[in-house]
N, C-alpha and C positions, 0 to 999 in steps of 0.2 A: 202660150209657152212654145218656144221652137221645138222644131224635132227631134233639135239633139238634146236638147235638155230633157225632155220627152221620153229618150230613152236611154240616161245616164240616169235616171230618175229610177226606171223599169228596173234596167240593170243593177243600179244598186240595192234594189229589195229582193231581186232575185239572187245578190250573193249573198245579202245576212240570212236566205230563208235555206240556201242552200250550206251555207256555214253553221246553224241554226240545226239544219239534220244533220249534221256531222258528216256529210258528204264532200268528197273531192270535186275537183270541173271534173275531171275523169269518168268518177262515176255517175254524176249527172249528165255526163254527153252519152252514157251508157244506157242510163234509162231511156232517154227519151231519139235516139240514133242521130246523133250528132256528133261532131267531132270537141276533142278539147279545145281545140283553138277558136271555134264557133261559139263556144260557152263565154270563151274569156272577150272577145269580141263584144256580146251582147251583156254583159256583167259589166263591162267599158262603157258601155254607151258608143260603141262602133259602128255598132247596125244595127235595124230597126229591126224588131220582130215581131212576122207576122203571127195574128188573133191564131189561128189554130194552132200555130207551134208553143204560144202562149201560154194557149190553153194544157199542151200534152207538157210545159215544162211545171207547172201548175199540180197538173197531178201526178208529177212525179217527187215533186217537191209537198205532195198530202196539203194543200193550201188553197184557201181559194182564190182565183184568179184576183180577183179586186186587192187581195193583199199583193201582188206585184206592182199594183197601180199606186198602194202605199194608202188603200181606204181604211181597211180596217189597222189603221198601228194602234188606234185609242181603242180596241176590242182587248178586254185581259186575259191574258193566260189563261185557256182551259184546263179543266183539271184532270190529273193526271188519269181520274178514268175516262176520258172522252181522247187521250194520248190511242195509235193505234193498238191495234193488237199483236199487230209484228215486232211493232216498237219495246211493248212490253215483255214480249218472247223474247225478244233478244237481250234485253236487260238481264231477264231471270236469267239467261242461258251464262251472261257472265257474271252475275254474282254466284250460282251452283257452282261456275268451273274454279273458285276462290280455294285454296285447300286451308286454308285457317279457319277454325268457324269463330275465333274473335273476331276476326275481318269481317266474316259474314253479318254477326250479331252488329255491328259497330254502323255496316250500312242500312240494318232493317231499324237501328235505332238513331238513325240522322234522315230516313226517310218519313219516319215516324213523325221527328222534330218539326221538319218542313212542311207535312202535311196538315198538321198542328197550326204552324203558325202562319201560312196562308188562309184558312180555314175561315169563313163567316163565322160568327159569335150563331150558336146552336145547332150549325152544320153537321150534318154528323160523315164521318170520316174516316179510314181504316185503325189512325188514329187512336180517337175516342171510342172505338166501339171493342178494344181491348180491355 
């Protein structure tokens, strides 16, 4: 495979993972000290990047490197307690900031649903264990 294809390939798994965390270029030029235009650049398939910056764009994006490379796509969804722990702070932080507690009850009972219905048959779940 050429090298541009090589790294339009790169790039475009680096934007679904970086669309994926709900991140800006912005903010991912922020994690890792890059600038926005350098994100969009390698998200283009513009420029090649190198294995160490790879690597720091990687663990800013909480992923492992080989999903840039587009190894792991057939790996499924981890569940949602192996999701970070910031990840999850941050969630509770906006569902608490919700002032309807219908709203509130409405999302603890459609997380409930999906937890459910992704679920292996015997799994047990936050769920089922209600």
């Amino acid at each position: 495979m050429p090298a541009t294809n090589v790294n339009a390939a790169i790039g475009h798994h680096i934007r679904q993972q970086r669309t994926a965390a709900g991140l800006s270029q912005a903010q991912l030029a922020a994690r890792v000290g890059l600038t926005t235009q350098q994100v969009h650049k390698y998200e283009r398939g513009e420029t090649g990047i190198p294995v160490a910056r790879l690597q720091h764009i990687a663990e800013a994006l909480e992923v492992r490197i080989a999903t840039l490379f587009g190894e792991d796509a057939a790996t499924p969804p981890q569940p949602a307690a192996a999701m970070s722990a910031r990840r999850v702070i941050e969630a509770s932080r906006h569902i608490a900031a919700i002032p309807d507690g219908r709203v509130v009850m409405a999302f603890n009972k459609l997380a409930r649903a999906v937890a459910a219905q992704d679920a292996q048959p015997g799994e047990r779940t936050p769920a089922n264990m209600t």
